[in-house]
C-alpha positions as CSV (number, residue, x, y, z in Angstrom):
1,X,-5.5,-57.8,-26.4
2,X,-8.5,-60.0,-26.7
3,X,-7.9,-62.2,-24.0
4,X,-8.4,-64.9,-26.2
5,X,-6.2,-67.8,-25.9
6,X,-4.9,-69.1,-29.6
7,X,-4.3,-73.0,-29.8
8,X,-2.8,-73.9,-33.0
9,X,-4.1,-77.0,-34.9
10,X,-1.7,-80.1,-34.9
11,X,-1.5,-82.7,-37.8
12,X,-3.0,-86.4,-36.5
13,X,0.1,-88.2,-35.1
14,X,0.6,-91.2,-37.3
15,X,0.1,-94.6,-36.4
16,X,3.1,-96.5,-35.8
17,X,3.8,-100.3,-35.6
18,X,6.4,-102.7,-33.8
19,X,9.2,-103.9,-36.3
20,X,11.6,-106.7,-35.3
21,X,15.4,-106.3,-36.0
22,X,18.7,-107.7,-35.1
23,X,20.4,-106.8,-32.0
24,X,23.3,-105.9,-33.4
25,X,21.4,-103.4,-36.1
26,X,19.9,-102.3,-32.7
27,X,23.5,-101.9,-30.9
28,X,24.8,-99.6,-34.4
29,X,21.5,-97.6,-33.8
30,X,22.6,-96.8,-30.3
31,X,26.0,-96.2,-31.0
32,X,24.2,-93.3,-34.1
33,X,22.2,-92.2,-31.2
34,X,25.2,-91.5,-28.9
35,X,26.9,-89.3,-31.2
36,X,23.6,-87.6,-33.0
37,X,21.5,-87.4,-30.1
38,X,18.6,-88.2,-32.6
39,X,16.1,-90.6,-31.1
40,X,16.1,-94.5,-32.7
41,X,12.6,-94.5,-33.8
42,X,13.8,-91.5,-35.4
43,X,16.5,-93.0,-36.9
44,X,15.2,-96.3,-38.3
45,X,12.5,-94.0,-40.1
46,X,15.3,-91.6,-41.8
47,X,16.6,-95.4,-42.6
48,X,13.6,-97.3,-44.0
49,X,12.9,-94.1,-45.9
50,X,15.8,-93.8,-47.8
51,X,15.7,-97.4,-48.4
52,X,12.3,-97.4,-49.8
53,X,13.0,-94.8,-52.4
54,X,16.5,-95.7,-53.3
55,X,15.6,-99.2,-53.5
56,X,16.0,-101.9,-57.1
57,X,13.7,-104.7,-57.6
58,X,15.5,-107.7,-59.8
59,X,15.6,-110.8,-60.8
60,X,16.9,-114.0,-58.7
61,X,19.4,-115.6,-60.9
């Protein structure tokens, strides 16, 4: 043994920003928290994610 302590390098935690959304959005987060266990920050990323790629762009009428 070397007696060399190995730290592994971490990627830069991203910056994250405050986003405001309806309480009841909120309430439907915590209920997908209850029964995932996943954490809602973690959740409204998964969210805007898939939103942002499966997302269409038309025309007003």
């Amino acid at each position: 043994m070397s007696g060399k302590i190995k730290i592994k390098k971490e990627k830069e935690p991203k910056a994250t920003s405050a986003v405001f959304i309806d309480v009841d959005l909120i309430e439907q987060l915590k209920d997908i928290k209850s029964e995932t266990g996943m954490p809602i920050s973690k959740l409204v990323e998964m969210f805007v994610a898939y939103g942002i790629e499966n997302h269409e762009v038309v025309e007003e009428d």
